[in-house]
C-alpha positions in Angstrom: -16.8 -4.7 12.2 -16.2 -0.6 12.4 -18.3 -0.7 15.8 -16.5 -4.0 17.3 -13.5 -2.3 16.7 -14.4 1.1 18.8 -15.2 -0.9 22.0 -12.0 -2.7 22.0 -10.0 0.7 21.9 -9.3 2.4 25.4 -12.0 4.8 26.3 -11.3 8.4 25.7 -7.9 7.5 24.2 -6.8 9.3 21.6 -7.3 6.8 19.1 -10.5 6.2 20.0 -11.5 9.7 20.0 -10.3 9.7 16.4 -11.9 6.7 14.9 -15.2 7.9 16.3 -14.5 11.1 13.7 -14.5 8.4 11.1 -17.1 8.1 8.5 -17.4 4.2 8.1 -19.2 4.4 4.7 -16.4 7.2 3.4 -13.4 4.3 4.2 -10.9 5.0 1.5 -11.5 1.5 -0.4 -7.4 0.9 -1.4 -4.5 2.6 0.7 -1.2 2.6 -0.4 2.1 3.5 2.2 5.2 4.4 1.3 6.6 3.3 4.3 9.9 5.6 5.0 12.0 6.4 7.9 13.3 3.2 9.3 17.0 4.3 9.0 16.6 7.6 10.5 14.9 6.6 13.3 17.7 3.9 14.2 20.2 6.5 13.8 18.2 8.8 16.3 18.6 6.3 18.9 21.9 5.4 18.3 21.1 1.6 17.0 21.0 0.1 13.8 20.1 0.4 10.4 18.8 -3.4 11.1 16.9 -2.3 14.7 15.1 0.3 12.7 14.0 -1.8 9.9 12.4 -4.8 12.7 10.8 -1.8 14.4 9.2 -0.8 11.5 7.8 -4.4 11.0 5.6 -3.9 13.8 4.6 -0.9 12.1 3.4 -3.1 9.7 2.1 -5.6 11.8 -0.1 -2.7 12.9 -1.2 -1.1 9.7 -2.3 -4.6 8.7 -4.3 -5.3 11.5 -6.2 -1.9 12.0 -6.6 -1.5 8.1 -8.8 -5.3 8.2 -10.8 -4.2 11.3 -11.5 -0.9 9.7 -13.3 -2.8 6.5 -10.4 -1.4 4.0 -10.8 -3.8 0.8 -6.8 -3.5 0.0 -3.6 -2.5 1.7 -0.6 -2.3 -0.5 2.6 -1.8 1.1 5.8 -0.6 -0.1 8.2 -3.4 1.0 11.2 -3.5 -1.0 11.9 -1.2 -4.6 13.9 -2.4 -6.9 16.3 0.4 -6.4 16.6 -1.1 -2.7 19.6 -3.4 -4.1 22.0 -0.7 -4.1 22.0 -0.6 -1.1 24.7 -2.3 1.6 24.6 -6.6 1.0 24.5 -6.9 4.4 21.0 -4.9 5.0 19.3 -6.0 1.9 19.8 -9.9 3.6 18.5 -8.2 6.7 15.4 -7.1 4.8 14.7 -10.1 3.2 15.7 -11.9 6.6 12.8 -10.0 8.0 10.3 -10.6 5.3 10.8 -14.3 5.9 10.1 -14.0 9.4 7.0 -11.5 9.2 5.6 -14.7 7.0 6.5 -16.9 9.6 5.1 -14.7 12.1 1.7 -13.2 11.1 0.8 -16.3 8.7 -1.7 -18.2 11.5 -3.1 -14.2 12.4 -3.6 -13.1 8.8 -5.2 -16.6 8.1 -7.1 -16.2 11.3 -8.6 -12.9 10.1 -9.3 -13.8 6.4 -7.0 -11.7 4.8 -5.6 -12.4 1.4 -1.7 -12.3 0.7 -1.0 -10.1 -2.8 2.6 -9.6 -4.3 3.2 -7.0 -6.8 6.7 -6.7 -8.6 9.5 -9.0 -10.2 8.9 -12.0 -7.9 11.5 -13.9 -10.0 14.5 -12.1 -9.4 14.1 -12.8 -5.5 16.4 -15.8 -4.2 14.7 -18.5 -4.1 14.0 -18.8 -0.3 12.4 -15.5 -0.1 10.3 -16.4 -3.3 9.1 -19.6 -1.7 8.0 -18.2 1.5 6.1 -15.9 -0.6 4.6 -17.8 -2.7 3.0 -20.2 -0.1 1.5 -17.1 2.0 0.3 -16.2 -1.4 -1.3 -20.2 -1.9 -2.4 -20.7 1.8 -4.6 -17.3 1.8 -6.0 -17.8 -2.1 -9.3 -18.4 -0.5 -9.9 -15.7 1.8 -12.2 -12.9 0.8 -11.5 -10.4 3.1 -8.7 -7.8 2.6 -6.0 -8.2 0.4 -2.4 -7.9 1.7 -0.8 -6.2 -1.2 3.1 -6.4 -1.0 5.1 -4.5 -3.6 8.6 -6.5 -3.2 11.5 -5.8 -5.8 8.7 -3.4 -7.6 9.4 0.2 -9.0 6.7 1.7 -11.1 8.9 2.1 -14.1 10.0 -1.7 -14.2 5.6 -2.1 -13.9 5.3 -0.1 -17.3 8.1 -1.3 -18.8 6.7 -5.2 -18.3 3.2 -3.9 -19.1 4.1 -2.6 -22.6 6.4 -5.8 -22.6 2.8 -8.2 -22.5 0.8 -5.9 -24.3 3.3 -5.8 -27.3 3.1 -9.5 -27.6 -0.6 -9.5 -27.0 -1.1 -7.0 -30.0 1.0 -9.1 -32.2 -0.3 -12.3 -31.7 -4.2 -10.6 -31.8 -3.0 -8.4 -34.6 -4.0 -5.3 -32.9 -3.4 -1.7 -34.5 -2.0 1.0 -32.3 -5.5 3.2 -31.9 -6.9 0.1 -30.6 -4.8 0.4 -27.6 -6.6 2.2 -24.8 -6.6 2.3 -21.5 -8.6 -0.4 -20.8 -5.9 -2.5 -21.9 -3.3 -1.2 -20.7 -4.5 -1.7 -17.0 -5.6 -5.7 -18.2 -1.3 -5.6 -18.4 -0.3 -3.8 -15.1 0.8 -5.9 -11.8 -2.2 -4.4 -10.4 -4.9 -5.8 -13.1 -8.3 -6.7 -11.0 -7.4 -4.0 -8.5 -9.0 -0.4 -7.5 -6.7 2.4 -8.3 -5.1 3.4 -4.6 -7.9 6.2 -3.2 -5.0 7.3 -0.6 -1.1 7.4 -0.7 0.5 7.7 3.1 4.1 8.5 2.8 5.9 8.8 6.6 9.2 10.6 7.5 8.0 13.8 5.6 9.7 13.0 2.3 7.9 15.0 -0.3 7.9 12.4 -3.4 6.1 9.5 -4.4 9.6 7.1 -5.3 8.8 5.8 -8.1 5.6 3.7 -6.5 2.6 3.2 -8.6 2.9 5.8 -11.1 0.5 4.8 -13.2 -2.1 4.0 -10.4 -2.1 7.1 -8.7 -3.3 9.5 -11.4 -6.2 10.7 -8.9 -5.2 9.4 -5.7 -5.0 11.5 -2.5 -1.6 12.2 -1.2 -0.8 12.6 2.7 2.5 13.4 3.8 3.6 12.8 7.8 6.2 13.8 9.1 6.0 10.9 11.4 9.0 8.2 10.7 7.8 4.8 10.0 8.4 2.7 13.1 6.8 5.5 15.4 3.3 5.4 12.7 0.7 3.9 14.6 -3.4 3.7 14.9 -3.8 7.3 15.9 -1.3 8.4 13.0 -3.9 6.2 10.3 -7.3 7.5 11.4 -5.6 10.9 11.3 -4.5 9.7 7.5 -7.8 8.6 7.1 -9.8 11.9 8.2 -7.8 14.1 6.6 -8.8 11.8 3.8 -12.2 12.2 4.3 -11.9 16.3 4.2 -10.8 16.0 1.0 -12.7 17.0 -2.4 -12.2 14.9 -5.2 -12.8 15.5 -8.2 -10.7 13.6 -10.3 -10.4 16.1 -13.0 -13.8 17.8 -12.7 -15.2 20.2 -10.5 -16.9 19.9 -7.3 -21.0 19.9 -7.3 -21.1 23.1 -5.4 -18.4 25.0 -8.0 -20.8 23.4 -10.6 -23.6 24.7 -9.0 -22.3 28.1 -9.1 -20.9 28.1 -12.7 -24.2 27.1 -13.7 -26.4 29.8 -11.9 -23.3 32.2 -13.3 -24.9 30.9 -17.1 
């Protein structure tokens, strides 16, 4: 898959120059975009808040595509918060206008390419049109097993916790649980996100430095990159660059690295 996708890029393009830098066994198995900027970069061409947010649908269109050629296992995207419906009427029907017509659009593609439709969030409090479209991308890709499509819509990470403890309060009372037999574990078992791999990289665009209240409990040891790039103008290049930069990184998820270990122990 990683080599088909080199030799349909443009020779000596800059993407391809990139993806070649790529370590195809070092992929970052869950990214996770914030994906920011629509409105400024309508404003600094003088059109609409509307104009910016279809632009940065193709964005998406993009990120979806390159991320399933790549081999990523999941791509969650930050479509809609639920502090999103404080903003204008009029731009919020335009968001969910165009969520309707990316279904309606890249259905037959994302079919086409195996990749399975995820929704994280509070699903019921959509109108009912927008929940229906959903829900059948969700049904007609239930059986594809390559990556999954993860769409946070009307999702904040607070609202996540608070309906996690919701579930696990009722679980521990109907199982009888006591308090220190709460853990982790079971915590996770409760989260939108149950089944998934914790995100292994956050890409936020338009140089915003915070995380808006996405994934909070997910992201405990995931690595952060910060663009300055604005959402509609994020393409292929902009991801591998992501994705190296990625790949640079150390982690260590709350250890040290070998070689520090390495010297702490010839310092013994």
């Amino acid at each position: 898959m990683f080599e088909n996708f080199i030799g349909i890029l443009e020779e000596g393009s800059s993407e391809e120059l990139l993806l070649r830098q790529i370590d195809p066994h070092r992929l970052p198995r869950h990214i996770a975009i914030i994906m920011d900027g629509n409105g400024r970069w309508a404003k600094q061409r003088n059109k609409s808040r509307a104009a910016g947010h279809r632009a940065g649908a193709r964005s998406a269109h993009l990120a979806v595509e390159t991320c399933a050629r790549l081999g990523v296992d999941v791509l969650t995207l930050y479509a809609f918060s639920t502090e999103n419906w404080k903003r204008p009427a009029q731009e919020v029907q335009t968001l969910m206008q165009l969520l309707r017509e990316f279904i309606n659009r890249e259905l037959e593609a994302i079919k086409k390419n195996n990749i399975r439709v995820g929704v994280i969030g509070r699903l019921h409090e959509l109108e009912p049109a927008v929940r229906q479209k959903v829900l059948y991308a969700i049904e007609e890709t239930k059986d594809n097993t390559g990556m999954l499509l993860n769409v946070a819509l009307n999702y904040s990470g607070r609202a996540e916790l608070v309906d996690a403890f919701r579930s696990l309060y009722r679980h521990a009372v109907q199982q009888g649980l006591m308090p220190d037999q709460i853990d982790e574990a079971m915590i996770c078992k409760h989260l939108y996100t149950t089944n998934l791999p914790n995100p292994d990289l956050l890409i936020r665009t338009s140089g915003e430095m915070r995380i808006s209240n996405f994934l909070l409990w997910q992201i405990a040891y995931t690595e952060l990159y910060i663009t300055s790039v604005l959402w509609p103008d994020f393409g292929q290049a902009d991801l591998f660059s992501a994705i190296i930069a990625f790949q640079h990184r150390d982690r260590r998820f709350g250890g040290v690295s070998p070689d520090a270990a390495g010297v702490t122990a010839k310092a013994k």
